[in-house]
Backbone as JSON Lines, residues from 0, in Angstrom:
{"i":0,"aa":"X","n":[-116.51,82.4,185.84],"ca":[-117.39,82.38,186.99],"c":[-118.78,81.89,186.6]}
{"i":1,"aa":"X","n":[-119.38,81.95,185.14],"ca":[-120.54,81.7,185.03],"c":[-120.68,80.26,184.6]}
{"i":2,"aa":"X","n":[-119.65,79.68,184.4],"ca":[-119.39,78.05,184.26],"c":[-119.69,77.64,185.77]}
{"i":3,"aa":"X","n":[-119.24,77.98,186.56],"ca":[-119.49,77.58,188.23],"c":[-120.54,77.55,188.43]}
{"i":4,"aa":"X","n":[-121.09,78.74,188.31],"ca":[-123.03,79.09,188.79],"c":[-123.63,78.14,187.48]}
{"i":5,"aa":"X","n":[-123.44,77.65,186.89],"ca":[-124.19,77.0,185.83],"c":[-123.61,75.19,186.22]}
{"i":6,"aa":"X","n":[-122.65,74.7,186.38],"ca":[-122.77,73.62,187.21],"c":[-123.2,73.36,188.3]}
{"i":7,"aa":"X","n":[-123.12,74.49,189.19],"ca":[-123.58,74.27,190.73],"c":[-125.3,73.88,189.89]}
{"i":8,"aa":"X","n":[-125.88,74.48,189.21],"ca":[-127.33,74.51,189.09],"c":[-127.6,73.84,188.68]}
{"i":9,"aa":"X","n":[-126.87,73.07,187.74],"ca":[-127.15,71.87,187.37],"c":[-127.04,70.91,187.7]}
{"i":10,"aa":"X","n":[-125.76,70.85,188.89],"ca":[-126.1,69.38,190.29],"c":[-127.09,69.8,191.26]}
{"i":11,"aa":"X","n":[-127.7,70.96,191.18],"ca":[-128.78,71.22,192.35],"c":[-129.92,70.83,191.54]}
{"i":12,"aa":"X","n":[-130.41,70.59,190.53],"ca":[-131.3,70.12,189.76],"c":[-131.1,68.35,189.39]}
{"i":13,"aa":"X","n":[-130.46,68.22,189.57],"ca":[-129.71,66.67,189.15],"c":[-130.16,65.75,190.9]}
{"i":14,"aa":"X","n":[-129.72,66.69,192.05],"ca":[-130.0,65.92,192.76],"c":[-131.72,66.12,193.12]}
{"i":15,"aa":"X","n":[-131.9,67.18,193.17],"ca":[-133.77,67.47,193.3],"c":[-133.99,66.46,192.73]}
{"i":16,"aa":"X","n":[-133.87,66.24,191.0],"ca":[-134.59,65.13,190.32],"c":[-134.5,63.49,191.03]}
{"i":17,"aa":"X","n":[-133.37,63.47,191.19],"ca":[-133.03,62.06,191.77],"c":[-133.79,62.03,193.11]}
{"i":18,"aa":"X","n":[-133.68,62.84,193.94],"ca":[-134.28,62.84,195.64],"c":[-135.9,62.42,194.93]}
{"i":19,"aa":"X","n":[-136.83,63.38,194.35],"ca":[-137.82,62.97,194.26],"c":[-138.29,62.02,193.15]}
{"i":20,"aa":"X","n":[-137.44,61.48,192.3],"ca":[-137.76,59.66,192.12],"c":[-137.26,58.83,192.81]}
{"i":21,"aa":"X","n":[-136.87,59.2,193.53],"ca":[-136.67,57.94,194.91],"c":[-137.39,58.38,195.45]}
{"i":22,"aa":"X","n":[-138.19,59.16,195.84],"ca":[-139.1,59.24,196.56],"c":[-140.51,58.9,196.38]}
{"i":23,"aa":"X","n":[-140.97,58.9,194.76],"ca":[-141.61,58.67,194.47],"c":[-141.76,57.13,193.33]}
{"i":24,"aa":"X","n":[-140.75,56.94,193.16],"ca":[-140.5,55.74,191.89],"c":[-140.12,54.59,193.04]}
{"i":25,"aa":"X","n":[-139.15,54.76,194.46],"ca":[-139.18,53.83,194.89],"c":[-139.72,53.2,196.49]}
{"i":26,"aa":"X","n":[-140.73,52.5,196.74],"ca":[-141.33,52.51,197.73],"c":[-140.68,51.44,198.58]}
{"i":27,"aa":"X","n":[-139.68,50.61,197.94],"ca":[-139.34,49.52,199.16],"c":[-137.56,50.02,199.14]}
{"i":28,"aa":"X","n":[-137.44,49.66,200.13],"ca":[-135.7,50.13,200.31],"c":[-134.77,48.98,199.45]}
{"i":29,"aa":"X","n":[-135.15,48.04,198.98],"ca":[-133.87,47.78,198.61],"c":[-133.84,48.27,196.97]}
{"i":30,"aa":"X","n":[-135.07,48.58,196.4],"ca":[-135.25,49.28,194.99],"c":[-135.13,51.14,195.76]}
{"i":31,"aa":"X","n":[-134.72,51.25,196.54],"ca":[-134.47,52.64,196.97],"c":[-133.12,52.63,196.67]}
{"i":32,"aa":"X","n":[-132.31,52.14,197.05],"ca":[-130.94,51.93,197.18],"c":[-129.98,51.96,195.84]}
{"i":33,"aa":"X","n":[-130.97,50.96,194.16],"ca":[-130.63,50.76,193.13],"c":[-130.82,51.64,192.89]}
{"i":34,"aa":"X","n":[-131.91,52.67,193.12],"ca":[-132.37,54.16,192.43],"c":[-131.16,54.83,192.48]}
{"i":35,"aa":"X","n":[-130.61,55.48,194.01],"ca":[-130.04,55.68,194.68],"c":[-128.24,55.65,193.75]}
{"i":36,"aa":"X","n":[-128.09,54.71,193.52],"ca":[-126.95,54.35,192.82],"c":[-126.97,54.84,191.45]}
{"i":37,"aa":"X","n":[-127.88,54.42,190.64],"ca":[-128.45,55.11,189.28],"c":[-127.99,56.01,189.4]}
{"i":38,"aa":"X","n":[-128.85,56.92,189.76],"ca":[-128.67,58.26,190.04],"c":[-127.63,58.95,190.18]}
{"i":39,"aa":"X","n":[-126.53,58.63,191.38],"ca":[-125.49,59.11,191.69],"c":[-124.36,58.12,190.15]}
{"i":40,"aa":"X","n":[-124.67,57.25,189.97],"ca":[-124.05,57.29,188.07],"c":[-124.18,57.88,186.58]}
{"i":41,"aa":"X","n":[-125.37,58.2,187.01],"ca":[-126.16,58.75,186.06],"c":[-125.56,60.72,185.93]}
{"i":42,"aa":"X","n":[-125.1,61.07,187.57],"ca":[-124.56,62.52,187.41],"c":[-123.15,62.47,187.62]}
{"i":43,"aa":"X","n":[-122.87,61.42,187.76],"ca":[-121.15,61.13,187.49],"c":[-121.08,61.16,186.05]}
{"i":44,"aa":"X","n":[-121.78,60.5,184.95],"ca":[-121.27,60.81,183.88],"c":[-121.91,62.03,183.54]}
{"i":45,"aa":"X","n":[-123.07,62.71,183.38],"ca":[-122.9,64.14,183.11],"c":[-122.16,65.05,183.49]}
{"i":46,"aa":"X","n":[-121.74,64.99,184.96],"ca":[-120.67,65.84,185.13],"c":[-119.68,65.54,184.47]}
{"i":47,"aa":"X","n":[-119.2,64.63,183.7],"ca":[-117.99,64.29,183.37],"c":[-117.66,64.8,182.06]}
{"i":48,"aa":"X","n":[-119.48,64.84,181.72],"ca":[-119.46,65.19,180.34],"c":[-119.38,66.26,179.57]}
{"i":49,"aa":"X","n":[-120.22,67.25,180.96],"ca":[-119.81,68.89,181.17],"c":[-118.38,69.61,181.37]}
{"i":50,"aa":"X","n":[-118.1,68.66,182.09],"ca":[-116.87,69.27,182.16],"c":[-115.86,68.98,180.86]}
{"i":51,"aa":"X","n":[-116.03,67.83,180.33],"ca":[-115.15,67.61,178.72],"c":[-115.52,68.84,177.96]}
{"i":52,"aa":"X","n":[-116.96,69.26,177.83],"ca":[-117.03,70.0,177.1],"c":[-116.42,71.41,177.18]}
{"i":53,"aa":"X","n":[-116.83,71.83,178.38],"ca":[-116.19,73.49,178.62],"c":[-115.05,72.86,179.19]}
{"i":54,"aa":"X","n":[-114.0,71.89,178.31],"ca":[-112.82,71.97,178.44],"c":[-111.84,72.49,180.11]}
{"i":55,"aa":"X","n":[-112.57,71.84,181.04],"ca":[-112.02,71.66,182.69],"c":[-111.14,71.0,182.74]}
């Protein structure tokens, strides 16, 4: 159970971070969009990587 509460917190921190550098890193939409993507790749592989580790 404490693997759960410790990923949930760490995609609730993953997306905070990402929401506010796009919010702040990108001011025109189509460099919003690349952020945007980053980002959502950027916690595809950590999640992927978390989960290899505690063996999911």
């Amino acid at each position: 159970m404490e693997h759960h509460h410790t990923l949930r917190n760490i995609g609730i921190g993953m997306a905070a971070g990402a929401a506010l550098g796009m919010a702040v890193l990108a001011p025109r939409q189509k460099t919003l969009k690349a952020t945007a993507k980053k980002a959502v790749r950027a916690m595809e592989d950590v999640a992927e990587n978390v989960t290899q580790t505690l063996g999911m």
